[in-house]
C-alpha positions in Angstrom: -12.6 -9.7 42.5 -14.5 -6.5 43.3 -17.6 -6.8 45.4 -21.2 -5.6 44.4 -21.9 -1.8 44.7 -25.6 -1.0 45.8 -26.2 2.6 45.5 -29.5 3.9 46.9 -31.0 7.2 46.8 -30.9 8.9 50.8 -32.9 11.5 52.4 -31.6 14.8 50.8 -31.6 15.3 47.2 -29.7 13.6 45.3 -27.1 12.2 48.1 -26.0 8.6 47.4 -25.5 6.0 50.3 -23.4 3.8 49.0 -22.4 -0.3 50.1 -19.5 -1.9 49.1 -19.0 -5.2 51.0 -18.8 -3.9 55.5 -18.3 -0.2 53.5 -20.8 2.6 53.6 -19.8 6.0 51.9 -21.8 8.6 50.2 -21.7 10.7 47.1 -23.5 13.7 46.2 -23.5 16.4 43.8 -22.2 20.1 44.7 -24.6 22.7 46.5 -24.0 25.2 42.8 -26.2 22.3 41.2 -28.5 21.6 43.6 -26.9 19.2 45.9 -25.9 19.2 49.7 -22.1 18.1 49.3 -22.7 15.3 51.5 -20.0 13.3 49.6 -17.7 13.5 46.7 -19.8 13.4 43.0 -19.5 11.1 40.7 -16.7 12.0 38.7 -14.5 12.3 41.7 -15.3 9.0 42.8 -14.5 7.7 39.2 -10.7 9.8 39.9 -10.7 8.4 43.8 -10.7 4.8 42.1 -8.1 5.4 39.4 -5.7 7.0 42.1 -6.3 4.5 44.4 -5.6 1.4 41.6 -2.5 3.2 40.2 -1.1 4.0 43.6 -1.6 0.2 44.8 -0.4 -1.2 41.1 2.9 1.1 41.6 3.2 0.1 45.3 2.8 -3.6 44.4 5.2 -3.5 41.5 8.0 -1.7 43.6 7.7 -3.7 46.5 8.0 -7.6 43.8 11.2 -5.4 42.2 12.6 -4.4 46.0 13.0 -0.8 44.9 13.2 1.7 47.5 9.8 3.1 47.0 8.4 5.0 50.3 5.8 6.6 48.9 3.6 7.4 46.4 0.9 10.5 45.8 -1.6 10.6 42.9 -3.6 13.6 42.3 -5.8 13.5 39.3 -8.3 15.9 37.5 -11.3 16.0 35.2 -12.3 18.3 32.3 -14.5 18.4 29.3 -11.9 19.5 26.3 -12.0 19.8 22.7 -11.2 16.1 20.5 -8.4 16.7 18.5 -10.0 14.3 15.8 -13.8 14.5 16.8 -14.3 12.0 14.1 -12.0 9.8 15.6 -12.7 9.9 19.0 -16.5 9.2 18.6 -17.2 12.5 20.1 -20.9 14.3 19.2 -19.4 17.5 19.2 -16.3 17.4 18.9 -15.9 17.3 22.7 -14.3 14.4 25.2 -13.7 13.7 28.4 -9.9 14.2 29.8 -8.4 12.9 33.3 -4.9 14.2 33.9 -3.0 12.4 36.1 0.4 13.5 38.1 2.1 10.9 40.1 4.8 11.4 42.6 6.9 9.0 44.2 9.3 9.3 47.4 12.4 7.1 47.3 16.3 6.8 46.2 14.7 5.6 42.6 16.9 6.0 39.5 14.7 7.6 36.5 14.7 4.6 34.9 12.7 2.9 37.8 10.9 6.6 37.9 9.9 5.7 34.2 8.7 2.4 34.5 6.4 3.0 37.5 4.7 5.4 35.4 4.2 2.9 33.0 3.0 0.5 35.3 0.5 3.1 37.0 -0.9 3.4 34.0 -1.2 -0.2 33.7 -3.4 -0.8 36.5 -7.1 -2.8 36.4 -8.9 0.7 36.5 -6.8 2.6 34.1 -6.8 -0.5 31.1 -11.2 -0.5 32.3 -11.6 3.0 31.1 -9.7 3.1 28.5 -10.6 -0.2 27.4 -14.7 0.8 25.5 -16.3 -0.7 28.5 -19.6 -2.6 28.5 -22.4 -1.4 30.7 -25.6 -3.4 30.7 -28.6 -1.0 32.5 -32.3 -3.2 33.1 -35.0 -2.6 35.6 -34.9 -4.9 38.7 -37.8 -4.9 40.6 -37.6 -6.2 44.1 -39.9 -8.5 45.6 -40.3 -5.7 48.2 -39.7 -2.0 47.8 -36.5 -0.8 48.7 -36.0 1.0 52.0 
């Protein structure tokens, strides 16, 4: 089960520090929008947890089957691009948002096995939670204390 994520506002503008569990990380947004690219922006953290989850899922899945998988790179990347059925897509304007994702693998696998763990990359907890019309529930907590 994932842990809470506290995300709290640092020092420069707009940089992130980030908990997760012992983990600190920060995000930011590019210095061409006003940031100080102390950290990858949001988007990108979005595409670092889908490659991470597909890699793992494809990993795991290899490793129950015993195939010879030794390796596994996922590089993924975000646009903006036209809906193809704006009305079906519940895009404003006829826009929506796109991640394209390549996955290599490194093993003796036969394209059937190449095939499957495809499938079963796109399987994976963070893939089915995109696509899947998630939920997100946004109130105001105020602290008993301010936040430092």
């Amino acid at each position: 089960m994932p842990r809470n994520v506290i995300v709290k506002s640092g020092p420069l503008k707009y940089a992130q520090n980030i908990t997760v569990g012992p983990h600190r990380f920060q995000a930011d947004e590019p210095t061409d929008v006003g940031g100080n690219d102390v950290g990858p922006e949001a988007h990108e953290l979005v595409m670092a947890a889908l490659g991470a989850c597909a890699n793992i899922t494809v990993q795991m899945y290899a490793e129950r089957k015993q195939w010879p998988l030794h390796g596994v790179q996922v590089a993924l990347s975000y646009a903006r691009v036209p809906a193809e059925n704006p009305a079906d897509s519940g895009a404003k304007i006829g826009m929506m948002d796109r991640i394209d994702v390549e996955v290599a693998l490194v093993g003796d696998l036969s394209e059937e096995q190449q095939r499957r763990l495809l499938e079963i990359a796109d399987r994976c907890p963070v893939h089915r939670l995109l696509v899947s019309g998630v939920e997100v529930n946004t109130r105001l907590f105020v602290p008993a204390s301010p936040p430092h």
